[in-house]
Biopython code that builds the backbone (N, CA, C, O; Angstrom):
import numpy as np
from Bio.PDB.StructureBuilder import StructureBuilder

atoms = [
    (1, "UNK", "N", (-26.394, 1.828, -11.394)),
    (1, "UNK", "CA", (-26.781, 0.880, -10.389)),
    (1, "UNK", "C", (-27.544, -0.258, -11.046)),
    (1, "UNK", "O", (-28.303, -0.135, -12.007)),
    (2, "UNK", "N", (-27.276, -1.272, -10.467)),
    (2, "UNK", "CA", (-27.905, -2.857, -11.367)),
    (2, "UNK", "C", (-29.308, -2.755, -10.494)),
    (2, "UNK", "O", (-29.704, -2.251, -9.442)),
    (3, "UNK", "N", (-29.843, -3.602, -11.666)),
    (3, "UNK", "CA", (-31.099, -3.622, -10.646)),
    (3, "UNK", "C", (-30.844, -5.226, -9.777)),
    (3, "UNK", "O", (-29.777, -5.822, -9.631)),
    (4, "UNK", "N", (-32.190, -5.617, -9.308)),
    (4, "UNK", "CA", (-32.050, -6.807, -8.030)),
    (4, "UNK", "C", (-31.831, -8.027, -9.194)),
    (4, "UNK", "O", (-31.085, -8.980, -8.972)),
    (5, "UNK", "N", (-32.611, -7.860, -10.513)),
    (5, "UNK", "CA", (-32.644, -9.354, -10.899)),
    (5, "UNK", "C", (-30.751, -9.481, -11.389)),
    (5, "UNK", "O", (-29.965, -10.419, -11.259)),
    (6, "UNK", "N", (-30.548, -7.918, -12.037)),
    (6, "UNK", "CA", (-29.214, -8.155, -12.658)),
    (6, "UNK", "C", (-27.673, -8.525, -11.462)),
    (6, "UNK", "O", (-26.621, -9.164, -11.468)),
    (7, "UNK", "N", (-28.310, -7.806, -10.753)),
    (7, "UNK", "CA", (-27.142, -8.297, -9.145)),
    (7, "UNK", "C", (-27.175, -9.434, -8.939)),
    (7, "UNK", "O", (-26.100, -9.985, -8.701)),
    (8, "UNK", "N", (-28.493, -10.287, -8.950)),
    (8, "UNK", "CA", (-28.564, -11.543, -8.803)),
    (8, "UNK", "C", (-27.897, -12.696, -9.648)),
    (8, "UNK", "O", (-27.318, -13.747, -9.371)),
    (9, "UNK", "N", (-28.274, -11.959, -10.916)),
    (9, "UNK", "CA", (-27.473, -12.828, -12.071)),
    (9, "UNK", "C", (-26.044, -12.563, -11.826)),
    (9, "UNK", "O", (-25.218, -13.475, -11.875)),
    (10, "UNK", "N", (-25.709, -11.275, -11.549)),
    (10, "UNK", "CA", (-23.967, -11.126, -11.331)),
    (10, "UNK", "C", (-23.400, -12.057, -10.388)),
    (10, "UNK", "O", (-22.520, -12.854, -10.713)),
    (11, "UNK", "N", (-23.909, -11.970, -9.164)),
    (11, "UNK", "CA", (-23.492, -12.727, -8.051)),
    (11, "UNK", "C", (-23.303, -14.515, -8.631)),
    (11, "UNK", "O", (-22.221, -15.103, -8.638)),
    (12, "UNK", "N", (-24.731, -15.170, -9.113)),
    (12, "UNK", "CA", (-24.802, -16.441, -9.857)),
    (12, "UNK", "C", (-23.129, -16.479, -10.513)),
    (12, "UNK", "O", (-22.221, -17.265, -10.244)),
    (13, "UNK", "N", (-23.151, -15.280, -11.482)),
    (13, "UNK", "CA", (-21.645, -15.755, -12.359)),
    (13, "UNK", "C", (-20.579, -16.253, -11.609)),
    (13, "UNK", "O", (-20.007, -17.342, -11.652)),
    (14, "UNK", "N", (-20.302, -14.604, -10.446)),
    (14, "UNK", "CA", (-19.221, -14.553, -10.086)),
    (14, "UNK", "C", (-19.250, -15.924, -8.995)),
    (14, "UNK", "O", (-18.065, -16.251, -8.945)),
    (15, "UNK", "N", (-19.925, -16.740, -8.230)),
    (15, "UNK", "CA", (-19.827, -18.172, -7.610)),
    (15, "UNK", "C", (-19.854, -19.155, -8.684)),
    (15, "UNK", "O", (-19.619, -20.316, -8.348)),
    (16, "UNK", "N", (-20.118, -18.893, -10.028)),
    (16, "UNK", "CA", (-19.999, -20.254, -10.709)),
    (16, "UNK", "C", (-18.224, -20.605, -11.454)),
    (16, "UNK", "O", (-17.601, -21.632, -11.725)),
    (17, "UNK", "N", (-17.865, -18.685, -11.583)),
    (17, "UNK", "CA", (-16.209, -18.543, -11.595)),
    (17, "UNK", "C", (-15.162, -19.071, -10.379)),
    (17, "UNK", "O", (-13.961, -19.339, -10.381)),
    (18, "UNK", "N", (-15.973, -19.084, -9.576)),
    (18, "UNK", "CA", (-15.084, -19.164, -8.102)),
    (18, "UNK", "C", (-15.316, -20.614, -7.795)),
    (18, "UNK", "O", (-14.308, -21.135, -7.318)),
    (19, "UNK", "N", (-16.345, -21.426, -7.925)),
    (19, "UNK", "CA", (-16.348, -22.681, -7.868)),
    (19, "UNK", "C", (-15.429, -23.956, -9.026)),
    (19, "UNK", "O", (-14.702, -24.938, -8.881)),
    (20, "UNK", "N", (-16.202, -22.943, -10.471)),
    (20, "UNK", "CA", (-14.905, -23.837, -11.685)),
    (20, "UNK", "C", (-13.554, -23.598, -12.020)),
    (20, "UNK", "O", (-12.858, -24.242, -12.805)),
    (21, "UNK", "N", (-13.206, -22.459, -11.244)),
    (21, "UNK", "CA", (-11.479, -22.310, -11.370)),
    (21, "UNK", "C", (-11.375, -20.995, -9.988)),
    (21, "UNK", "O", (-11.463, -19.777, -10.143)),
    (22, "UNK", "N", (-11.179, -21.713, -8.763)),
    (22, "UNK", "CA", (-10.613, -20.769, -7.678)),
    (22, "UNK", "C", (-9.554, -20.225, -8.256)),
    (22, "UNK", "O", (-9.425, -19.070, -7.850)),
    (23, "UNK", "N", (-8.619, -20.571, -9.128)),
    (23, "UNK", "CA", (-7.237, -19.552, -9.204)),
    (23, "UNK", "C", (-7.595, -18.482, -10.115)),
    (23, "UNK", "O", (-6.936, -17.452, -9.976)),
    (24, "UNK", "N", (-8.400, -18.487, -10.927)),
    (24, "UNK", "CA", (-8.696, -17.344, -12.205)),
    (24, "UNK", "C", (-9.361, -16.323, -11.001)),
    (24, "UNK", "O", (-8.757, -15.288, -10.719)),
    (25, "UNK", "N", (-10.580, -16.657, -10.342)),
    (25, "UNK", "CA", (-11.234, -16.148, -9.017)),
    (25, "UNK", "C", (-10.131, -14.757, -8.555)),
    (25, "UNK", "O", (-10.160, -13.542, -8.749)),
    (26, "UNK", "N", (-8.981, -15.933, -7.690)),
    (26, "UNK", "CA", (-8.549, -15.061, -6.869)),
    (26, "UNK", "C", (-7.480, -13.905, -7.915)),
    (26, "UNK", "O", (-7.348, -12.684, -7.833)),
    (27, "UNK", "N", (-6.973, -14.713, -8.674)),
    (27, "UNK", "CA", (-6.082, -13.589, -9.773)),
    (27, "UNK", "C", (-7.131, -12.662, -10.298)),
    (27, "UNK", "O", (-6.654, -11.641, -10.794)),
    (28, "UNK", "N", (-8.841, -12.776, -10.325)),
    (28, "UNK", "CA", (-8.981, -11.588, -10.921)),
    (28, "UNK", "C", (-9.002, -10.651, -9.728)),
    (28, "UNK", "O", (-8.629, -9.515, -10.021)),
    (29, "UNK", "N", (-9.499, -10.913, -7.869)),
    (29, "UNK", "CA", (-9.717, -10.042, -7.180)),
    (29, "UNK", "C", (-8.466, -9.367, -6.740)),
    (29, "UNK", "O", (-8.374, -8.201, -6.359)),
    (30, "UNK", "N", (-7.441, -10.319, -6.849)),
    (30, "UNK", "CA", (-6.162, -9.777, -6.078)),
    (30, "UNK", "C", (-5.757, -9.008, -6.980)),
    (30, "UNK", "O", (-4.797, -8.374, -6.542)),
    (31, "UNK", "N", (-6.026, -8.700, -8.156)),
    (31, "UNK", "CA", (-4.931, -8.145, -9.398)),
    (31, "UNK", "C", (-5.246, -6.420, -9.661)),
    (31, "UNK", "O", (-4.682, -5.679, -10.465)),
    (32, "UNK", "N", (-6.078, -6.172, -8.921)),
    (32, "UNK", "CA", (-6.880, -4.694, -8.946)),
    (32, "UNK", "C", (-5.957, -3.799, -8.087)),
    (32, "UNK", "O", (-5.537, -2.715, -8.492)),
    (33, "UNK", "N", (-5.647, -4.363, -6.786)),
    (33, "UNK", "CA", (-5.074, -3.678, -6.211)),
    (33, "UNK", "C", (-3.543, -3.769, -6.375)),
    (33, "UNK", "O", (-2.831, -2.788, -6.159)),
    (34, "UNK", "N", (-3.057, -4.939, -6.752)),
    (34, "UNK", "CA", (-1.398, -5.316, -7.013)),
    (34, "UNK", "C", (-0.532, -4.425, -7.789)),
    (34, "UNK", "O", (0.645, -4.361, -7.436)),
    (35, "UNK", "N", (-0.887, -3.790, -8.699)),
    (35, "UNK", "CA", (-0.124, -2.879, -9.704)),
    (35, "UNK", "C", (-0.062, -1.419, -8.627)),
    (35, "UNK", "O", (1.001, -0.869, -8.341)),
    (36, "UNK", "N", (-1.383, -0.967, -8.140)),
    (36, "UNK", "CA", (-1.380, 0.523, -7.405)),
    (36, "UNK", "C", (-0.970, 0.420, -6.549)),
    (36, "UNK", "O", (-0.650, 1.435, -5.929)),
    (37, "UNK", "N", (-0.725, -0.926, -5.980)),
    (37, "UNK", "CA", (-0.157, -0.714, -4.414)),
    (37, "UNK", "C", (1.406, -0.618, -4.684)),
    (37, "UNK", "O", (2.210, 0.265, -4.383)),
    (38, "UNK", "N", (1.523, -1.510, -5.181)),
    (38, "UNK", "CA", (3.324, -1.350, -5.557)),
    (38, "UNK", "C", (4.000, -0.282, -5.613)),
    (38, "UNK", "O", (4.787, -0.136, -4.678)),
    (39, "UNK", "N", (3.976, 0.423, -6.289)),
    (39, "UNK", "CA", (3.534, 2.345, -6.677)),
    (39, "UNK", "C", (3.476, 3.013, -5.739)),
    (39, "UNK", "O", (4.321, 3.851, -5.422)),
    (40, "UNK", "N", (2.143, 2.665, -4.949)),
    (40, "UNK", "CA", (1.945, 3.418, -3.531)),
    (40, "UNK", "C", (3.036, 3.469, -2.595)),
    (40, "UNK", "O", (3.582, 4.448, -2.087)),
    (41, "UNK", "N", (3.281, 2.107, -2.443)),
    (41, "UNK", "CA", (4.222, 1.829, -1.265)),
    (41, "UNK", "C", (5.524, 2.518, -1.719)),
    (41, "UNK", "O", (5.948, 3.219, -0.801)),
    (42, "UNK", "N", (6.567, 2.578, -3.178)),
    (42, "UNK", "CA", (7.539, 3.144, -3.380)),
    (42, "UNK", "C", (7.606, 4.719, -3.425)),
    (42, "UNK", "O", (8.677, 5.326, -3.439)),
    (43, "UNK", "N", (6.241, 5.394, -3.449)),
    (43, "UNK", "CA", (5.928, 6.564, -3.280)),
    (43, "UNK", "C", (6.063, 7.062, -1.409)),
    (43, "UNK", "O", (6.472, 8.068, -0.829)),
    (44, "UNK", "N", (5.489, 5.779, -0.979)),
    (44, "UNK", "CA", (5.633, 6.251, 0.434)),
    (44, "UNK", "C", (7.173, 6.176, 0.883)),
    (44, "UNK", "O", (7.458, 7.203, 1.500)),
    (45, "UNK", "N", (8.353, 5.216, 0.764)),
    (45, "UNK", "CA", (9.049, 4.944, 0.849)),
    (45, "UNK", "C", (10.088, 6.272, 0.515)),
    (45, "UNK", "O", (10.892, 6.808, 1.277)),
    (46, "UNK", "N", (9.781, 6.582, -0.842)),
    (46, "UNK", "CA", (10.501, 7.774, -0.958)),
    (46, "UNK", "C", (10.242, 9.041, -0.548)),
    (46, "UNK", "O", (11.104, 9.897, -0.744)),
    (47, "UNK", "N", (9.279, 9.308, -0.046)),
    (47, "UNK", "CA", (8.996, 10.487, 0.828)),
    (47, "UNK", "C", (9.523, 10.766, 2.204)),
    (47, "UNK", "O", (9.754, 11.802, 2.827)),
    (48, "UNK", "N", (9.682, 8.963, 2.569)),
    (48, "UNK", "CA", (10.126, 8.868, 4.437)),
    (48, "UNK", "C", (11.628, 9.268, 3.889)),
    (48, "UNK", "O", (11.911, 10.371, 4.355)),
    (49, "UNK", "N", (12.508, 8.843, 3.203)),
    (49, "UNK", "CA", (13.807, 8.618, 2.673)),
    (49, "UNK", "C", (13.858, 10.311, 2.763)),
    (49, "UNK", "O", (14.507, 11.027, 3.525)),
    (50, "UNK", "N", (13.053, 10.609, 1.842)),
    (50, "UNK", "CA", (13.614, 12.282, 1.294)),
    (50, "UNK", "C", (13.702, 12.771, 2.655)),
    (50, "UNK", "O", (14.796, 12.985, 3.178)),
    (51, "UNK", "N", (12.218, 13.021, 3.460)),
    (51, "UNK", "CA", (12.284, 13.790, 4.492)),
    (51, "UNK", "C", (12.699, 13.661, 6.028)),
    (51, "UNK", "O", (12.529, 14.473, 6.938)),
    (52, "UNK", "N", (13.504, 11.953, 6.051)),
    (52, "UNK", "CA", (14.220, 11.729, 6.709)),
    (52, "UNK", "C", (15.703, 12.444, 6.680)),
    (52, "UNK", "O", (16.149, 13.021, 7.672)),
    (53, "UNK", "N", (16.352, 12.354, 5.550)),
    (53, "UNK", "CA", (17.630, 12.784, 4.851)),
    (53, "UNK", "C", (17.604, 14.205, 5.561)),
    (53, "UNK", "O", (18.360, 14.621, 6.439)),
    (54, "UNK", "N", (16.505, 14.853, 4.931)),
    (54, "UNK", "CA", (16.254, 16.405, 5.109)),
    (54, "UNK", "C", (16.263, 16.393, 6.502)),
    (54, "UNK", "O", (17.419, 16.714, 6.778)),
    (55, "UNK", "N", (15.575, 16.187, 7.688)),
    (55, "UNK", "CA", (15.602, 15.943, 8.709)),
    (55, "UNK", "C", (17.287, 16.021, 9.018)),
    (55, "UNK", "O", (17.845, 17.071, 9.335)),
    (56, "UNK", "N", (17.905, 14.859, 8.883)),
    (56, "UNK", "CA", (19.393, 14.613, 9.225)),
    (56, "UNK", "C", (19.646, 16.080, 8.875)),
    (56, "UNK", "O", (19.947, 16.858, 9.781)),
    (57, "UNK", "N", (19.568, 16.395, 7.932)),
    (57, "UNK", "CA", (20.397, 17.397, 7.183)),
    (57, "UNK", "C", (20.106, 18.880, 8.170)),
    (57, "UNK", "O", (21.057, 19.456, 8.698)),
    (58, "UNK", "N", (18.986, 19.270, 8.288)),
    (58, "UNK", "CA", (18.777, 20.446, 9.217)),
    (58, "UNK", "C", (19.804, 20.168, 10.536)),
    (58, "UNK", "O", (20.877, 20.686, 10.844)),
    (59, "UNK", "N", (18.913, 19.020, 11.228)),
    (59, "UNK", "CA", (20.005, 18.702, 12.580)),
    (59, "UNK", "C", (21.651, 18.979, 12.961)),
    (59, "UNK", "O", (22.260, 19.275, 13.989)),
    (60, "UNK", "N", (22.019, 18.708, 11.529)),
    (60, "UNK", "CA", (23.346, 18.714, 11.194)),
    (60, "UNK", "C", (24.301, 20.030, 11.031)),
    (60, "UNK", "O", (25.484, 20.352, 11.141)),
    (61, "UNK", "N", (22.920, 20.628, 10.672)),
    (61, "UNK", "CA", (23.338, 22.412, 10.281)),
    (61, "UNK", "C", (22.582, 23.501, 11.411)),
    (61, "UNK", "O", (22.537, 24.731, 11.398)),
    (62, "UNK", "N", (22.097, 22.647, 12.241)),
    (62, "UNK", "CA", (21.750, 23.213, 13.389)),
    (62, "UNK", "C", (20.488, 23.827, 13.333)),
    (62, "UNK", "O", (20.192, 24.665, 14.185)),
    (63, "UNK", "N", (19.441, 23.412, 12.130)),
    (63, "UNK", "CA", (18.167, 24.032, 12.367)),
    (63, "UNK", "C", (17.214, 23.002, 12.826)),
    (63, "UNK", "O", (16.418, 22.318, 12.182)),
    (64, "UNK", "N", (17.577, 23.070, 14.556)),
    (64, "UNK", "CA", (16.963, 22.067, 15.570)),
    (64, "UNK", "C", (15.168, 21.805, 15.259)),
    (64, "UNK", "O", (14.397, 20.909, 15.603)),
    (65, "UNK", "N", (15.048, 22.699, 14.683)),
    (65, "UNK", "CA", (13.110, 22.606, 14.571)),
    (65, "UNK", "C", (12.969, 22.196, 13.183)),
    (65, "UNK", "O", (12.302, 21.338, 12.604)),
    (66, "UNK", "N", (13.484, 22.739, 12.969)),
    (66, "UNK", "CA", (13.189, 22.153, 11.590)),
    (66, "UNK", "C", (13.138, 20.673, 10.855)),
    (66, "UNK", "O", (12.324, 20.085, 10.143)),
    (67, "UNK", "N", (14.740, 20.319, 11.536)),
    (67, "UNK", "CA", (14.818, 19.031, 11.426)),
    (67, "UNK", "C", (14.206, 17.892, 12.458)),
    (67, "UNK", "O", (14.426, 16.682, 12.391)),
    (68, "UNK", "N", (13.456, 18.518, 13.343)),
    (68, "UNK", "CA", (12.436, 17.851, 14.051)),
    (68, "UNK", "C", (11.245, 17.540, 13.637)),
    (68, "UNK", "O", (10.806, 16.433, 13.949)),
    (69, "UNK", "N", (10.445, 18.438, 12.841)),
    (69, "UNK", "CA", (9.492, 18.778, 12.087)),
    (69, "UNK", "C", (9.559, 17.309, 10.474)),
    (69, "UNK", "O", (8.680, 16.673, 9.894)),
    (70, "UNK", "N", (10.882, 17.365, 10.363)),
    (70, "UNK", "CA", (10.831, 16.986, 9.067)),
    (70, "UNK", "C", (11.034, 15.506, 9.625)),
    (70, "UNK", "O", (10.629, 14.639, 8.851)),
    (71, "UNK", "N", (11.627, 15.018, 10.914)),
    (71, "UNK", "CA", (11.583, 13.511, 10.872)),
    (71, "UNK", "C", (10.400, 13.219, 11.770)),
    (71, "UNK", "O", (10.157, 12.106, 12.237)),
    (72, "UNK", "N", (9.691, 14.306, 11.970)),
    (72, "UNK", "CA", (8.155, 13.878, 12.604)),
    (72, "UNK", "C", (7.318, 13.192, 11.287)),
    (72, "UNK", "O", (6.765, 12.093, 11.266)),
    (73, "UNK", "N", (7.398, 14.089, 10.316)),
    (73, "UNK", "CA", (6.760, 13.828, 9.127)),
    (73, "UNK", "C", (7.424, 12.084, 8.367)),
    (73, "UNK", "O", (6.868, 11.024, 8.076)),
    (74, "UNK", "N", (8.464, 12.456, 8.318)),
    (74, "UNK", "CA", (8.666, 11.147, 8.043)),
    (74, "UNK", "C", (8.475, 9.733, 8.899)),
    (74, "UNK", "O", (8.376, 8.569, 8.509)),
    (75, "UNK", "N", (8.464, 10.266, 10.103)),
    (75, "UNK", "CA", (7.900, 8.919, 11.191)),
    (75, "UNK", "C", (6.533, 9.050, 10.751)),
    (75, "UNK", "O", (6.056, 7.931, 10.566)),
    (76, "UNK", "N", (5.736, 9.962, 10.515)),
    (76, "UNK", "CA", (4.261, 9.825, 10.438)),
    (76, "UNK", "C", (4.083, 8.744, 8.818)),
    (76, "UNK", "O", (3.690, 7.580, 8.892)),
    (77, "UNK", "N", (4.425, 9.365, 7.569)),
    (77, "UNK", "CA", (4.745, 8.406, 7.104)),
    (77, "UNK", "C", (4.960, 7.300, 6.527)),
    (77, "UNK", "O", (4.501, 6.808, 5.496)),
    (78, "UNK", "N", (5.951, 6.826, 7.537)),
    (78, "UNK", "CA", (6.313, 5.644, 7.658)),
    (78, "UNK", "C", (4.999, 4.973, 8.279)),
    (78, "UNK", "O", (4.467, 4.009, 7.729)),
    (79, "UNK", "N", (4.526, 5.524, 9.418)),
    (79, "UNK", "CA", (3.370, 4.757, 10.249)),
    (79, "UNK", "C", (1.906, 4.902, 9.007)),
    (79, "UNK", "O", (0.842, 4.377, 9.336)),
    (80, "UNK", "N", (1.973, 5.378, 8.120)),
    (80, "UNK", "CA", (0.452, 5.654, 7.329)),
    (80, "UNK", "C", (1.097, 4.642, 6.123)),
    (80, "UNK", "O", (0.253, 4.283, 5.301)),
    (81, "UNK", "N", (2.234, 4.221, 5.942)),
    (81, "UNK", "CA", (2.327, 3.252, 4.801)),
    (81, "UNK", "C", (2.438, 1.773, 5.381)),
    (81, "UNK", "O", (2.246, 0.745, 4.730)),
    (82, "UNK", "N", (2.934, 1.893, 7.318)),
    (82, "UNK", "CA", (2.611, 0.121, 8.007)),
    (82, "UNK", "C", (0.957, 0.246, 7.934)),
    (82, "UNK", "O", (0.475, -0.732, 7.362)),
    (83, "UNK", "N", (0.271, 0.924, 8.245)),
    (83, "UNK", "CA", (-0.656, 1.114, 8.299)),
    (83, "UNK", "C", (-2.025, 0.448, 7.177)),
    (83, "UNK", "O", (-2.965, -0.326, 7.356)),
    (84, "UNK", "N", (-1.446, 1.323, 5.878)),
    (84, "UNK", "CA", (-1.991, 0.949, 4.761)),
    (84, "UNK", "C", (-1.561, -0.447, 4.024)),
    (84, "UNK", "O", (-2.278, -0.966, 3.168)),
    (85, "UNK", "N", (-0.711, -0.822, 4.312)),
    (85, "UNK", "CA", (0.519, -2.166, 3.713)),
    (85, "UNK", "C", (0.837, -2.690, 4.990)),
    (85, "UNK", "O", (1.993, -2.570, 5.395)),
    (86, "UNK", "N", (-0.274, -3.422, 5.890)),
    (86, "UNK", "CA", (0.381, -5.031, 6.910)),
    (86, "UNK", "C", (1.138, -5.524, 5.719)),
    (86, "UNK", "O", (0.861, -5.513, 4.520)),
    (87, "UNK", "N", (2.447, -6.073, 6.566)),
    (87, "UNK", "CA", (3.123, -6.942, 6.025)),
    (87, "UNK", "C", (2.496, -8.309, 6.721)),
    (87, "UNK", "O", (2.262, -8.521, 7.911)),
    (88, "UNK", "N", (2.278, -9.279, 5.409)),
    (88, "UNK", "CA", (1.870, -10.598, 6.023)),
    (88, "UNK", "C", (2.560, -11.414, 5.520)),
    (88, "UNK", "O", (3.450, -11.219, 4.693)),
    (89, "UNK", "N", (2.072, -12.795, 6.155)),
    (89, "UNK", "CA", (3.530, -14.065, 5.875)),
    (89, "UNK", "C", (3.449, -14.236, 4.264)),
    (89, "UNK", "O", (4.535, -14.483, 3.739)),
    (90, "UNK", "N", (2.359, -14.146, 3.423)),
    (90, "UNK", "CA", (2.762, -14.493, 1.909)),
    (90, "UNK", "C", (3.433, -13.839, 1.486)),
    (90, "UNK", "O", (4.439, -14.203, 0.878)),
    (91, "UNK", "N", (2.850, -11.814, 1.806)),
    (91, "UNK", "CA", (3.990, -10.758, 1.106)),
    (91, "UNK", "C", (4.884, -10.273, 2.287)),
    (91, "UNK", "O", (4.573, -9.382, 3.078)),
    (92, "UNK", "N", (6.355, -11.185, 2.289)),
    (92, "UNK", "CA", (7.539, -10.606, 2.875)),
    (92, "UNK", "C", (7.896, -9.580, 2.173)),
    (92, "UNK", "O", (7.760, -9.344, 0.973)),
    (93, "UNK", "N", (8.579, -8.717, 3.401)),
    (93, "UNK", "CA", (9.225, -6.959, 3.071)),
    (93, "UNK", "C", (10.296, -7.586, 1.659)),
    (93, "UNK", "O", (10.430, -8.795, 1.468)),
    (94, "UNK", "N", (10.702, -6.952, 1.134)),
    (94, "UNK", "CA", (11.361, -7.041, 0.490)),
    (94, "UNK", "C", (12.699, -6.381, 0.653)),
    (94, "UNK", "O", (13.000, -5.349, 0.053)),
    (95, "UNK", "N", (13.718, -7.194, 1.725)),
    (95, "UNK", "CA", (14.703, -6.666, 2.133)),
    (95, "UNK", "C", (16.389, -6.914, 1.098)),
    (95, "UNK", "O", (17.456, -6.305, 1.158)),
    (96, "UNK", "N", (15.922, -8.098, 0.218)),
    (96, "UNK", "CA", (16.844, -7.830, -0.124)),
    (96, "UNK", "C", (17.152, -7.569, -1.692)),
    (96, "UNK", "O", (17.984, -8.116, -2.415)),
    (97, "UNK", "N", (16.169, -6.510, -1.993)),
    (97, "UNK", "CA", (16.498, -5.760, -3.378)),
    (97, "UNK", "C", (17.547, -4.801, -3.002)),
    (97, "UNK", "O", (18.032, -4.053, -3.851)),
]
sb = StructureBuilder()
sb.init_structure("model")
sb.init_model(0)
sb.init_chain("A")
sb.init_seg("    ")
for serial, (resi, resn, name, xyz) in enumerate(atoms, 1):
    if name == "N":
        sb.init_residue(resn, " ", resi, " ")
    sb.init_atom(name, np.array(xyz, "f"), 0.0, 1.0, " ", f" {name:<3s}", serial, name[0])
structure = sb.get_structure()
């Protein structure tokens, strides 16, 4: 833990960075989360995929609960990765990879 004078001096830096170059600023705050989220989100993506599939797949073979169970999970999800990842107007979905 910093103490008050060293927080103070931190804070001083970090407004004298943000005043002489806003773009270095925002590339250093935005860049922390940009690599893990990417990751995150294709992790979530492939879990709805798998246990959607699986889902289909019970239904198909007639294990009615099961495959209920498994596209509950994947609707859930899906709703904990809109959740965690708003899509906003700078970052569009990426529909056509």
């Amino acid at each position: 833990m910093l103490s008050e004078p060293e927080q103070r001096v931190l804070h001083e830096i970090e407004r004298t960075i943000v005043a002489s170059d806003p773009g270095l600023a925002s590339l250093l705050t935005t860049r922390k989360t940009s690599g893990t989220g990417r990751g995150v989100k294709v992790a979530h993506d492939a879990v709805f995929a798998l246990s959607a599939m699986l889902g289909l797949l019970c239904l198909a073979l007639g294990a009615i609960g099961s495959g209920m169970v498994a596209l509950l999970f994947a609707a859930v999800v899906l709703e904990v990765r809109r959740a965690r990842f708003p899509v906003t107007a700078a970052e569009p979905e990426d529909e056509q990879a």
